[in-house]
N, C-alpha and C positions, 0 to 999 in steps of 0.2 A: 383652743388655739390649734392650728393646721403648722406642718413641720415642711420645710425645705431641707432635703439632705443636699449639700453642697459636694459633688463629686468632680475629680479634676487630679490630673497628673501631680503627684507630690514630689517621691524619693527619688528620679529621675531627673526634677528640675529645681529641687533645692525646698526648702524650707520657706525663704521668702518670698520667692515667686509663688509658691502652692498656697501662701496662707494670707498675702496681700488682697487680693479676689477673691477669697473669702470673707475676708473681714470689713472688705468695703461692700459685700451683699449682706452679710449679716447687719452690718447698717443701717443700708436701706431699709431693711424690712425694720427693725425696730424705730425708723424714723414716718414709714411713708407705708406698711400693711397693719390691717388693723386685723388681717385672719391669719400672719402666716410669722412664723421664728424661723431663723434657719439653724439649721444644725452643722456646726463645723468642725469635721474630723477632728481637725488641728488643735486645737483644743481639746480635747482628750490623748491624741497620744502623736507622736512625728517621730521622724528620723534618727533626726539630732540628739533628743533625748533616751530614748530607747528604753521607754518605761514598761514597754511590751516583753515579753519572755519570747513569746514564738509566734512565727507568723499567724497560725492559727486564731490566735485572740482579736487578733486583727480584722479577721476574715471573721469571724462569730459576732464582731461589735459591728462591722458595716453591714453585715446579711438584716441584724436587727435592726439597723435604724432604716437601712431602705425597705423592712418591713412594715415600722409603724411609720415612716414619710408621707405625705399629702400627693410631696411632687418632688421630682427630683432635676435641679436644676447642674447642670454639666458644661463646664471648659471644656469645647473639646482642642484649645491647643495642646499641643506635646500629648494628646490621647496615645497615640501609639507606642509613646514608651511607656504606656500606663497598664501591667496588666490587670492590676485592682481594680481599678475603675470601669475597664473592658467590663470586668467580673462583676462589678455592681449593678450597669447599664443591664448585662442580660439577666440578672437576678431580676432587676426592675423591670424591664421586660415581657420576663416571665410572670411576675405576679402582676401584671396589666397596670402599672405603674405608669403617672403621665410623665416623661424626659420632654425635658426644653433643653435646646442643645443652646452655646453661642462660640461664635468666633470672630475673635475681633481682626480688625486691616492689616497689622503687619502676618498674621496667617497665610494670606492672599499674595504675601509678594512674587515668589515662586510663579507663579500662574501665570500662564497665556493671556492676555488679555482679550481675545476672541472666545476664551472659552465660558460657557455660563457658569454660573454661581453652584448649581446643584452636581453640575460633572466635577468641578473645582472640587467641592465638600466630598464627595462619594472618592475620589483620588487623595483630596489629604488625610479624613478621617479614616475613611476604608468604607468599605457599603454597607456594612454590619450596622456599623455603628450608626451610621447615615440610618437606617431603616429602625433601628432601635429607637429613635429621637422622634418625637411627634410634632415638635417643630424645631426649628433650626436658625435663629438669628445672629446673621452675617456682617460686618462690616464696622462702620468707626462707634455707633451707638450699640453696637451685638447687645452688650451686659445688659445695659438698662432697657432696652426695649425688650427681651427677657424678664426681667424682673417685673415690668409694667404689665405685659402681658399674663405672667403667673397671678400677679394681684387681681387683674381685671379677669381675667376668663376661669381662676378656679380660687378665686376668694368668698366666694357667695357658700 
């Protein structure tokens, strides 16, 4: 079985917003891939609870799961108040990890409407992370046409 580490702003934007979209992809996949589990931080440790001692542990438990991860799938709303996730992305990065990024429509409101989709993504997420991501799906279906595509293009 192939692992989805599910990366994505937490302490920042609450508990339930961080662990909502997670749990409806960990779903999917035990509904609808027959190659792939996700793995969701939140479920081992969050905020709220504070089962951790020191950031450290933290930082030791995400470096290994996006070590043995297949793929790493990323919200990148609220990314930038994310510096964990930053940290995971370039760890993943670095070890030539595939990122499928998504962002769904209320991300977009802010936006020019003349401007295109990738100068949009490259100004909210930042270029970094824009470049970190090997695809990037946008708008009212982002999540699932992500999740489709992790299934279809690195489930074999």
């Amino acid at each position: 079985m192939k692992h989805v580490w599910l990366c994505g702003a937490s302490e920042k934007v609450g508990f339930e917003a961080s662990n909502r979209w997670r749990e409806d992809c960990d779903k999917w996949f035990e509904n609808n891939s027959e190659h792939f589990r996700a793995w969701n931080p939140n479920r081992f440790y969050n905020y709220n609870q504070q089962l951790h001692k020191t950031d450290l542990e933290i930082i030791r438990f995400c470096d290994k799961h996006v070590e043995q991860a297949d793929v790493i799938l990323v919200n990148l709303k609220d990314i930038r108040k994310s510096v964990g996730s930053i940290s995971e992305l370039a760890w993943a990065y670095y070890l030539k990890k595939p990122i499928v990024g998504f962002i769904e429509d209320d991300a977009f409101s802010n936006f020019h409407k003349c401007r295109k989709v990738e100068e949009a993504l490259r100004i909210d997420i930042h270029p970094w992370v824009y470049e970190f991501c090997g695809r990037i799906e946008a708008g009212f279906d982002a999540r699932l046409d992500a999740l489709e595509y992790i299934e279809k293009y690195y489930g074999e």
